[in-house]
PAZAPA-4460 file (N, C-alpha, C; in steps of 0.05 Angstrom, whole numbers, plus 32768, in hexadecimal, padded with zeros to 4 digits):
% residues 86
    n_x    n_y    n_z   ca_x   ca_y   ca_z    c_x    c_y    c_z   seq   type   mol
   8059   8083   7DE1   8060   8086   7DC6   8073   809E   7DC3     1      X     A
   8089   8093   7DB8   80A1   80AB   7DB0   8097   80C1   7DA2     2      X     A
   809C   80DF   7DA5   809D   80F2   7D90   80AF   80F9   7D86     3      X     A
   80BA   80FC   7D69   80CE   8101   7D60   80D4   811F   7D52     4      X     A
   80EF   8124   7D56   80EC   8149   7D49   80F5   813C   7D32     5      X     A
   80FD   8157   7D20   8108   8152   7D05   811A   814D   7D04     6      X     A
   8134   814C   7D16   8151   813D   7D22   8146   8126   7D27     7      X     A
   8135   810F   7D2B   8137   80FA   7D2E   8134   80F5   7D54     8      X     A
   8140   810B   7D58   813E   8104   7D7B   8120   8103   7D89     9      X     A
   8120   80F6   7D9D   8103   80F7   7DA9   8103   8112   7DC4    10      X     A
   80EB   811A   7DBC   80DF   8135   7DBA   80CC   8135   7DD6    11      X     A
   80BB   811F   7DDA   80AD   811C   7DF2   80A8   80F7   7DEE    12      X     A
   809C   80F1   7E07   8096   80DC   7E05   807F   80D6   7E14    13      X     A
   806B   80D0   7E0B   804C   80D6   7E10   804C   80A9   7E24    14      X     A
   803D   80B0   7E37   8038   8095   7E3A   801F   8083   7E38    15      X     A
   800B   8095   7E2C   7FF4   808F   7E1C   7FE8   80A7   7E0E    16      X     A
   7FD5   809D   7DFE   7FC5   80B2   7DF7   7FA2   80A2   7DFE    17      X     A
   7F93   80BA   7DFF   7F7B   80BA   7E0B   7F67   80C2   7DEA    18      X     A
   7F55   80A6   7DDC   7F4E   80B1   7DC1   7F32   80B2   7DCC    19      X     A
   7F29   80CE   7DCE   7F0E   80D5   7DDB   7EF3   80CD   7DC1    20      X     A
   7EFB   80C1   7DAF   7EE8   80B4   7D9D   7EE2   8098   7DA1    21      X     A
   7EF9   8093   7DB3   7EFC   806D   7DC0   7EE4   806B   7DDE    22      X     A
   7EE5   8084   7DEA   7ECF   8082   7E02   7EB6   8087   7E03    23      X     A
   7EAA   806C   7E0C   7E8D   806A   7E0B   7E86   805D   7E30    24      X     A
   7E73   8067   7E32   7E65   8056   7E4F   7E6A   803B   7E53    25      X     A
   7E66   802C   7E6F   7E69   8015   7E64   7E5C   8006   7E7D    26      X     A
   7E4E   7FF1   7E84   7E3F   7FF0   7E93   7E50   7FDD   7EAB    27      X     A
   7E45   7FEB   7EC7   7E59   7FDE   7ED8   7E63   7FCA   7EDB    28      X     A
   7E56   7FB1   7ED0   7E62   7F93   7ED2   7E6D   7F93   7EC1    29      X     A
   7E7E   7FA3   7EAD   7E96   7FA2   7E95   7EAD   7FAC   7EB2    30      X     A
   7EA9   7FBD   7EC2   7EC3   7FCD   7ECB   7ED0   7FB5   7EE5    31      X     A
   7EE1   7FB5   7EDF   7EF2   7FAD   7EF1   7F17   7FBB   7EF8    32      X     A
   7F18   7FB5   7F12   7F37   7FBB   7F1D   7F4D   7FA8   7F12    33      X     A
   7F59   7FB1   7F08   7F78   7FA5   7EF6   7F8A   7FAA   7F0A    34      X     A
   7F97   7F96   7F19   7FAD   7F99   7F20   7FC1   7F81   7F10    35      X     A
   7FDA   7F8B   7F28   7FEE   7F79   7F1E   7FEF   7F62   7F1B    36      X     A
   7FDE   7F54   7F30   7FD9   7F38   7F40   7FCB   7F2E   7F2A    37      X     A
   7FB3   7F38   7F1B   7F9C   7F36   7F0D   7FA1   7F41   7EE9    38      X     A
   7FB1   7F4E   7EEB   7FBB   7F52   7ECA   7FC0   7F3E   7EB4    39      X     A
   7FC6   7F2C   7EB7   7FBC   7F15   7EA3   7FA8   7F05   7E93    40      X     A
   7F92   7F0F   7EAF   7F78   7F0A   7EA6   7F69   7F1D   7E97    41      X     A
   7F7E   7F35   7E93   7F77   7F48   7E7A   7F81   7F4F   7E5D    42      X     A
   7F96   7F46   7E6A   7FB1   7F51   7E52   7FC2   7F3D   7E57    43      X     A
   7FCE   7F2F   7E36   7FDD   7F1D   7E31   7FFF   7F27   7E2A    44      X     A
   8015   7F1C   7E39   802C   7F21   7E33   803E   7F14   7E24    45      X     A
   804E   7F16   7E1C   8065   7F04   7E0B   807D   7EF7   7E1C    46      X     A
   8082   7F0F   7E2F   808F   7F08   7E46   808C   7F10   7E63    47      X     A
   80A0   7F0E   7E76   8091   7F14   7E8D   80A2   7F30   7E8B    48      X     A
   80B3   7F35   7E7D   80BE   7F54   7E7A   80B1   7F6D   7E74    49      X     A
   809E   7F5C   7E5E   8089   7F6B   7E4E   8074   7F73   7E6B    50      X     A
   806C   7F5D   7E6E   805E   7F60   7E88   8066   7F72   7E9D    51      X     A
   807A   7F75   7EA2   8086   7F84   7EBA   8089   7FA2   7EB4    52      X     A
   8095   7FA7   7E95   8092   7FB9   7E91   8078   7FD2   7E97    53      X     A
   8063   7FBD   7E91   804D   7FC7   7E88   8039   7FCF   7EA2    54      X     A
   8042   7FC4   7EB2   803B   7FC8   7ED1   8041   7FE0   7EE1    55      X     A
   805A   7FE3   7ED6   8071   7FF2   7EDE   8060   8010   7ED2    56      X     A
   805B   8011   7EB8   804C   802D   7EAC   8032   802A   7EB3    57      X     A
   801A   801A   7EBB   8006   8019   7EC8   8007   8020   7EE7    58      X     A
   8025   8024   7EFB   801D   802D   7F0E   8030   8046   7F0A    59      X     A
   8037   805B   7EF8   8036   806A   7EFF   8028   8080   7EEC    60      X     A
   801A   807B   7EDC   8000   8086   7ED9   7FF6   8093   7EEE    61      X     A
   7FF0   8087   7F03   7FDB   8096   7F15   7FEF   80AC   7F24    62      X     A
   8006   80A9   7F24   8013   80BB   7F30   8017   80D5   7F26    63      X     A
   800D   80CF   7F05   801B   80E4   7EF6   8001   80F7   7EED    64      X     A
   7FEF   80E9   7EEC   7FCC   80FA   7EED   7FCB   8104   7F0C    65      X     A
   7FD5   80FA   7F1E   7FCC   8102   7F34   7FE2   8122   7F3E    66      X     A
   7FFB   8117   7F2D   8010   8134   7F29   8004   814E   7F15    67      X     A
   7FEB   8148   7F0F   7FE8   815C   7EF9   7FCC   8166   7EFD    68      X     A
   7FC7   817A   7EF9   7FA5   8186   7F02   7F98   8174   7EFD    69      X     A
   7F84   8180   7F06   7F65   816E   7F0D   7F5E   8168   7EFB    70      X     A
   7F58   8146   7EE6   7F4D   8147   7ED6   7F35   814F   7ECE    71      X     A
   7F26   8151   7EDC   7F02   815F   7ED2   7F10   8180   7EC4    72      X     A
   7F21   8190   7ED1   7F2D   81A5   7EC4   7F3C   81A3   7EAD    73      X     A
   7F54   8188   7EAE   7F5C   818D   7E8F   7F3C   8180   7E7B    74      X     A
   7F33   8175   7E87   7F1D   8166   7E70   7F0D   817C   7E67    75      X     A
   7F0C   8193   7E78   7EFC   81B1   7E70   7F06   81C4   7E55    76      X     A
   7F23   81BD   7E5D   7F2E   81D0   7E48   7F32   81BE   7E2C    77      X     A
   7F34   81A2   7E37   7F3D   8199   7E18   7F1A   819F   7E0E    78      X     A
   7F03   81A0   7E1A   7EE7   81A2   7E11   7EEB   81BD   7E01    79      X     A
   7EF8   81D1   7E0A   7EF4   81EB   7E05   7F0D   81ED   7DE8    80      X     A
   7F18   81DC   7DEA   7F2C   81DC   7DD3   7F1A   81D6   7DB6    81      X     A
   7F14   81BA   7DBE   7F03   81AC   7DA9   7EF1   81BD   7DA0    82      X     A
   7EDC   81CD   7DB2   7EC9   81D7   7DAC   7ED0   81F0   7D9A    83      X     A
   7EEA   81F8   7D9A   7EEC   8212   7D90   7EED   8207   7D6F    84      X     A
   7EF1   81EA   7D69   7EFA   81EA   7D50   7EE6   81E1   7D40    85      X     A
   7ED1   81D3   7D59   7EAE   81C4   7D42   7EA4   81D5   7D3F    86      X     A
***
């Protein structure tokens, strides 16, 4: 999702957001591996562009959490953020 400044130009460009009110447990026979081969049987496309696209930002996700500290650490500080404000 685009961010926009007050010029209209884009500012950053986020490739998801994570809504920590959306995560709940979930019991192991819900979880399964999504790949590319197998993505249809999860998620419906309009085209195969759409499709390709979307593959394309699903594998580099892991590249880009894996470029950036340790999640259990940022998940600490966003805890310590939150907490400062309840």
């Amino acid at each position: 999702m685009p961010v926009h400044g007050r010029d209209g130009r884009i500012k950053k460009h986020f490739a998801g957001v994570v809504h920590l009110n959306y995560i709940f447990p979930a019991p192991e026979s819900a979880i399964f591996n999504v790949t590319a081969q197998n993505i249809t049987n999860f998620r419906r496309f309009s085209t195969e562009q759409q499709k390709s696209k979307y593959i394309d930002l699903l594998s580099k996700e892991p590249k880009v959490i894996n470029n950036q500290e340790n999640i259990a650490s940022r998940a600490y500080k966003l805890y310590e953020t939150v907490k400062f404000f309840v």
